[in-house]
Residue frames as a rotation matrix with the C-alpha (Angstrom) as fourth column:
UNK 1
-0.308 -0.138 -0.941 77.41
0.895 0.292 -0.336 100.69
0.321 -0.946 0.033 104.63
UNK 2
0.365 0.572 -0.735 76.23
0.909 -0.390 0.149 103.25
-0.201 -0.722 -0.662 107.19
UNK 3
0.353 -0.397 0.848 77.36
0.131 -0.876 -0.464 106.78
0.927 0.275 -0.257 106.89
UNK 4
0.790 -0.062 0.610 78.16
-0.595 -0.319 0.738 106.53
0.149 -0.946 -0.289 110.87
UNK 5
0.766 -0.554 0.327 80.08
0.580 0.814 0.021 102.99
-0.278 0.173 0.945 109.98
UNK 6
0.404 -0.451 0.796 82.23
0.706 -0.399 -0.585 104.95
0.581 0.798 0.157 107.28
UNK 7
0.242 -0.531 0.812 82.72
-0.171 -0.847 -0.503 107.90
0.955 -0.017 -0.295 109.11
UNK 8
0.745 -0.442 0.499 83.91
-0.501 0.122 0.857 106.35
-0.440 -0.889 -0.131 112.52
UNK 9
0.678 -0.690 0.255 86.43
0.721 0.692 -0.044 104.43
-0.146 0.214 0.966 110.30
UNK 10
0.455 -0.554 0.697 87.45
0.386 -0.583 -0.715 107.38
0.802 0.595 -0.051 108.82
UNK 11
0.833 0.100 0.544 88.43
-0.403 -0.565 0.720 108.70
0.380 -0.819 -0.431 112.38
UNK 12
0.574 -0.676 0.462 90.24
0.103 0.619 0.778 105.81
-0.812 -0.399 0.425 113.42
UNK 13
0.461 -0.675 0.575 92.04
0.875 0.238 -0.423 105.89
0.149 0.698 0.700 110.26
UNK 14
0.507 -0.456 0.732 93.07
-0.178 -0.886 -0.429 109.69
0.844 0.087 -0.530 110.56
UNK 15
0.781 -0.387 0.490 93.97
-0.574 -0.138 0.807 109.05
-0.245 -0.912 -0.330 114.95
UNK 16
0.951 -0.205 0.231 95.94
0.221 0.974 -0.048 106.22
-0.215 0.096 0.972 113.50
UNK 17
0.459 -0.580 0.673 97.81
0.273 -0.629 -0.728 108.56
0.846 0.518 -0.130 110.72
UNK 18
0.709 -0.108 0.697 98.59
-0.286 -0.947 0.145 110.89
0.644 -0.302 -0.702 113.39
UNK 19
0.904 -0.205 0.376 99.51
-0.194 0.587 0.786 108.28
-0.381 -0.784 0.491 116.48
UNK 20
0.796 -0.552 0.247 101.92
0.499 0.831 0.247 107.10
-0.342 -0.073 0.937 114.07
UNK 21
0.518 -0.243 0.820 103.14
0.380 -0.794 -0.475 110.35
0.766 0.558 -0.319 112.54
UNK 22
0.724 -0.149 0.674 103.85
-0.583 -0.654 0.482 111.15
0.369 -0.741 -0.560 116.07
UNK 23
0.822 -0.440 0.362 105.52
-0.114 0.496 0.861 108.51
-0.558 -0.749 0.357 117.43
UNK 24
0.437 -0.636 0.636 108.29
0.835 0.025 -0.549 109.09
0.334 0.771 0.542 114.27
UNK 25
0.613 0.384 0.690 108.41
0.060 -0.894 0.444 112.21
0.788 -0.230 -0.572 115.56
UNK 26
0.778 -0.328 0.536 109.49
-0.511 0.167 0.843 110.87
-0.366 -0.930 -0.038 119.02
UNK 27
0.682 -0.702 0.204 112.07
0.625 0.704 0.337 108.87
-0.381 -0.102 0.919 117.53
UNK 28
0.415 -0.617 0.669 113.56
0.718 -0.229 -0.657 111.44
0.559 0.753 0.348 115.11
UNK 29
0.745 -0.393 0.539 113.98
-0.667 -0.474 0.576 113.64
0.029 -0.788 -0.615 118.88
UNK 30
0.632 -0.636 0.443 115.73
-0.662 -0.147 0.735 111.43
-0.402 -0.758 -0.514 120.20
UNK 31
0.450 -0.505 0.737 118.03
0.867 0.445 -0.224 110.11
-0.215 0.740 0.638 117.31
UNK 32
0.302 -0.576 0.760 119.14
0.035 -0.790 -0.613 113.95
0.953 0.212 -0.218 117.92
UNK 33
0.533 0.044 0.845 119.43
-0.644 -0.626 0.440 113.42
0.548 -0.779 -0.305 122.11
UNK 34
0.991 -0.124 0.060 120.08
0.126 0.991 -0.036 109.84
-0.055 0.043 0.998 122.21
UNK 35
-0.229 -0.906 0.355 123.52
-0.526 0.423 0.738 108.38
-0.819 -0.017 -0.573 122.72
UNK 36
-0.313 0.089 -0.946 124.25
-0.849 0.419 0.321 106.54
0.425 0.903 -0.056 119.12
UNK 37
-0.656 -0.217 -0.723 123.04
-0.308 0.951 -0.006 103.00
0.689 0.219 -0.691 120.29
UNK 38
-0.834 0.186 0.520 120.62
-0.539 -0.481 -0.691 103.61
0.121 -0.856 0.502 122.60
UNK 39
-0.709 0.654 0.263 118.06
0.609 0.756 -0.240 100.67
-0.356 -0.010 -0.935 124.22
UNK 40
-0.240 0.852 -0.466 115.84
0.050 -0.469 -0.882 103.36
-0.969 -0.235 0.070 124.56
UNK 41
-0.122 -0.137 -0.983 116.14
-0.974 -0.175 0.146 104.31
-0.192 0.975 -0.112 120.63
UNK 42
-0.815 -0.486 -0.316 116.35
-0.579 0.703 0.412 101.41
0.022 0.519 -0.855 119.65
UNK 43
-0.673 0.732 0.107 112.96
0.437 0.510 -0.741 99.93
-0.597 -0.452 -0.663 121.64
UNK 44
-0.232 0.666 -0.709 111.33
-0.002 -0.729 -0.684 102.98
-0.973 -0.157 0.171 120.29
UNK 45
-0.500 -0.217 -0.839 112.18
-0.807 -0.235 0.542 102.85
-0.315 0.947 -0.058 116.93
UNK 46
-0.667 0.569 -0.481 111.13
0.106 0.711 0.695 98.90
0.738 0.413 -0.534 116.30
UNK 47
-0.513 0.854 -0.083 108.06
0.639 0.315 -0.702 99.92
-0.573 -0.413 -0.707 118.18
UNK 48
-0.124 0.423 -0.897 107.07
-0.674 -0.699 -0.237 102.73
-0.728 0.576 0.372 116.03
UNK 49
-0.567 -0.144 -0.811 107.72
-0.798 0.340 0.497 100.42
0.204 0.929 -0.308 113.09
UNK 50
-0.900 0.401 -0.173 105.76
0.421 0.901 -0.100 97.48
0.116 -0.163 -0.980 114.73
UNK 51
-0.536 0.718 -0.445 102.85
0.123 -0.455 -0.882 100.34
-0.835 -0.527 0.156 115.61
UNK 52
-0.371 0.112 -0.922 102.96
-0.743 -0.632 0.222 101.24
-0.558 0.767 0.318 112.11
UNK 53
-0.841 0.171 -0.514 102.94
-0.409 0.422 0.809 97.84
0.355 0.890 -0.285 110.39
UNK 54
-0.627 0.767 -0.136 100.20
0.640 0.407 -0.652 96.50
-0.444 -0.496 -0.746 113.11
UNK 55
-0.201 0.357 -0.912 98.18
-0.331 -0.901 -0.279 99.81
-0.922 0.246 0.300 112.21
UNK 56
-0.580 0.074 -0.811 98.26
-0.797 -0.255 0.547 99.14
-0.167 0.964 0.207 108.84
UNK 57
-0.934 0.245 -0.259 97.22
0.275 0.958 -0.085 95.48
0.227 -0.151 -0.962 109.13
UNK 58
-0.731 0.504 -0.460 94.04
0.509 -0.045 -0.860 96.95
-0.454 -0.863 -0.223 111.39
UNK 59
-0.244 0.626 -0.740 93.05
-0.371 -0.766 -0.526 99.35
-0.896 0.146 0.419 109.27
UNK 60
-0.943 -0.098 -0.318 93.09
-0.330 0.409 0.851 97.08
0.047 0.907 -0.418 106.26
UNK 61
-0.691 0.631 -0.352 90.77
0.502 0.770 0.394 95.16
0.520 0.096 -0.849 107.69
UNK 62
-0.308 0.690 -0.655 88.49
0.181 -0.633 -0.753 98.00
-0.934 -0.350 0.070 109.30
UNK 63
-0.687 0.147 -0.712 87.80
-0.700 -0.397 0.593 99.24
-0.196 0.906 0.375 105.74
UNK 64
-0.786 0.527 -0.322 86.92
0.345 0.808 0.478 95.23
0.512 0.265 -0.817 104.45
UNK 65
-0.674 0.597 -0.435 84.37
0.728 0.435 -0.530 95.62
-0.128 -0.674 -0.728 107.63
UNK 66
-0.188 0.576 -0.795 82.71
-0.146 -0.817 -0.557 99.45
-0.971 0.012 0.238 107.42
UNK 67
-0.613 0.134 -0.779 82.30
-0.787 -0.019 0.616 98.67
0.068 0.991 0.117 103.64
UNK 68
0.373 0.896 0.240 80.14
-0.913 0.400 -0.075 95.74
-0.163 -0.191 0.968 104.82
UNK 69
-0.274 -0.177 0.945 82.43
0.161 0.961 0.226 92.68
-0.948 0.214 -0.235 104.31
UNK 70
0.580 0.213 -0.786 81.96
-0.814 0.187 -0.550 92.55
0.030 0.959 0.282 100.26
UNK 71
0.914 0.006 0.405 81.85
0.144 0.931 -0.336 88.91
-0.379 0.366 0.850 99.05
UNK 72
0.599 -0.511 0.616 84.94
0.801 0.393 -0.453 90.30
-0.010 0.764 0.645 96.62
UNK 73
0.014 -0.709 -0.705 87.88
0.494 -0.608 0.621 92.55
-0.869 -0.357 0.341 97.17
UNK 74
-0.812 -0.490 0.317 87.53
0.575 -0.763 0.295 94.14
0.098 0.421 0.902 94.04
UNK 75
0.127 0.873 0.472 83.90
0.747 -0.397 0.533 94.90
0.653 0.284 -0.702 94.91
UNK 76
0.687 -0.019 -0.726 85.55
0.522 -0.682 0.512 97.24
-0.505 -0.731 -0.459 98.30
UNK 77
-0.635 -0.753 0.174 87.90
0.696 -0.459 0.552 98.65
-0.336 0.471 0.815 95.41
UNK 78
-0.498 0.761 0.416 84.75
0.541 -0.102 0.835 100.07
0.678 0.641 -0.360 93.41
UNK 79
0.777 0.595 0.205 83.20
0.432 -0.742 0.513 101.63
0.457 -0.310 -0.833 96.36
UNK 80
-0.084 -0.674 -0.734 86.58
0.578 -0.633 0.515 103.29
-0.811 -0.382 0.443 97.54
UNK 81
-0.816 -0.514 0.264 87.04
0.514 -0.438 0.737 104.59
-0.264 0.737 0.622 94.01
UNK 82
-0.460 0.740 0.490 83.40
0.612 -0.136 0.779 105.26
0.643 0.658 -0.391 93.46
């Protein structure tokens, strides 16, 4: 695949990293500011975790796609590794 293809994934994969790196971040504030039981906590937290597992999902399939769609998942193993 492109070298523009590849390296806009790589981007979105790193803003991802980060987005979600932060928003842990934001919860682990306010799991120190928070009242114990808090909606607010509580929303925040199983969004971070829903940001995170969506994310992951997304970027799975970004890879499959900037690697060109290969016919065979171990052939997008082989060019990660290669």
């Amino acid at each position: 695949m492109t070298d523009p293809i590849l390296q806009a994934y790589r981007e979105v994969e790193m803003a991802m990293e980060r987005f979600t790196l932060v928003l842990h971040d934001h919860v682990d504030h306010l799991r120190k500011t928070e009242a114990p039981g808090s909606d607010k906590l509580h929303r925040m937290a199983n969004g971070t975790k829903a940001m995170r597992d969506s994310a992951s999902i997304y970027l799975s399939y970004a890879k499959y796609v900037a690697h060109g769609m290969p016919e065979s998942p171990d052939l997008l193993e082989e060019d990660l590794q290669g």
